[in-house]
N, C-alpha and C positions, 0 to 999 in steps of 0.2 A: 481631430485626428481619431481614426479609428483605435482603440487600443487591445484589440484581437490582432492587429498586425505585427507582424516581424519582420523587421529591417536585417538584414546581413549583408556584413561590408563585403564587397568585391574580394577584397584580397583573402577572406577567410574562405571564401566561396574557390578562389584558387590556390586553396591549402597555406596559405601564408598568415604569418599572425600579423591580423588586421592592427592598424596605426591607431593608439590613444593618445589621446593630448591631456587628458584627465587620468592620473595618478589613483587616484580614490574611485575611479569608475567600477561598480561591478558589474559584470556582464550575469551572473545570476544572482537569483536573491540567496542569502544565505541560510544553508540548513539550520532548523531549531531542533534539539534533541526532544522527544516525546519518551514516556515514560506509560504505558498501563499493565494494570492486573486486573483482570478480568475471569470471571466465573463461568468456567463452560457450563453450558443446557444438558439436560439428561440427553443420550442418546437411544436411540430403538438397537436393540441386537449388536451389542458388543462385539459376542463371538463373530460373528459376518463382518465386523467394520474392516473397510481397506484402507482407509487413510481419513484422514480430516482435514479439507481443506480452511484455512483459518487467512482473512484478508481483511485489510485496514483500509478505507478510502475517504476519500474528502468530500466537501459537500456536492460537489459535480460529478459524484461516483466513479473518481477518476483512483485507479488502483494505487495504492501507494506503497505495499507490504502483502507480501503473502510466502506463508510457512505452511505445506504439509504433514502433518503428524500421522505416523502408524500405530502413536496406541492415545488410547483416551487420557485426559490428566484434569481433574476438575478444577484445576486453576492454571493460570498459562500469564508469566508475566511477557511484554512485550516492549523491545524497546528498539524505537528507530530514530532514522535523523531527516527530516524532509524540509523543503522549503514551503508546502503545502501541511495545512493541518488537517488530520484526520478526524472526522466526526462522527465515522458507525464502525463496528466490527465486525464482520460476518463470520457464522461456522456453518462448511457445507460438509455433512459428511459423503462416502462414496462408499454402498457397502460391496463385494465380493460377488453375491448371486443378484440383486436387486437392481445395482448399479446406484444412481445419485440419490440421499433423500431429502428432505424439506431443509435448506437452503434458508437460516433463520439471521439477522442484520438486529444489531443491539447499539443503541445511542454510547458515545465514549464521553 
């Protein structure tokens, strides 16, 4: 069996809550709470910063978290609930006249 496949019952597909015969089935996996603190990178030109993009993703670089900030803060704790676990951290900042700058991804 392929296990990239998804199966969806009929009846959920016609807005009905599909029939369990299994009590203890879960239809998703269940969120883990993640916890980090992590150390922002020097930034270039403070004064011009328009925001900081700040995103958390798992090994598939599949998005799982993302906060924008409008002012710098050299530490940033962060804390979410996923059923995927997060492996890197990215800060992108975005300045005001330059537009996006170096786009840097740190191991968690």
């Amino acid at each position: 069996m392929n296990t990239n496949t998804i199966f969806i019952e009929n009846d959920a597909l016609d807005g009905k809550t599909p029939p369990i015969s299994d009590n203890n089935y879960k239809w998703t996996p269940e969120d883990i709470e993640y916890s980090f603190t992590v150390e922002m990178p020097p930034l270039d030109d403070l004064a011009d910063l328009d925001y900081i993009c700040i995103y958390l993703v798992d090994e598939n670089n599949t998005n799982l978290y993302r906060n924008d900030l409008n002012t710098y803060v050299p530490t940033l704790n962060i804390n979410i609930k996923s059923h995927l676990k997060p492996t890197q951290w990215i800060c992108w900042p975005k300045y005001k006249t330059t537009g996006w700058g170096e786009e840097m991804s740190f191991p968690l």
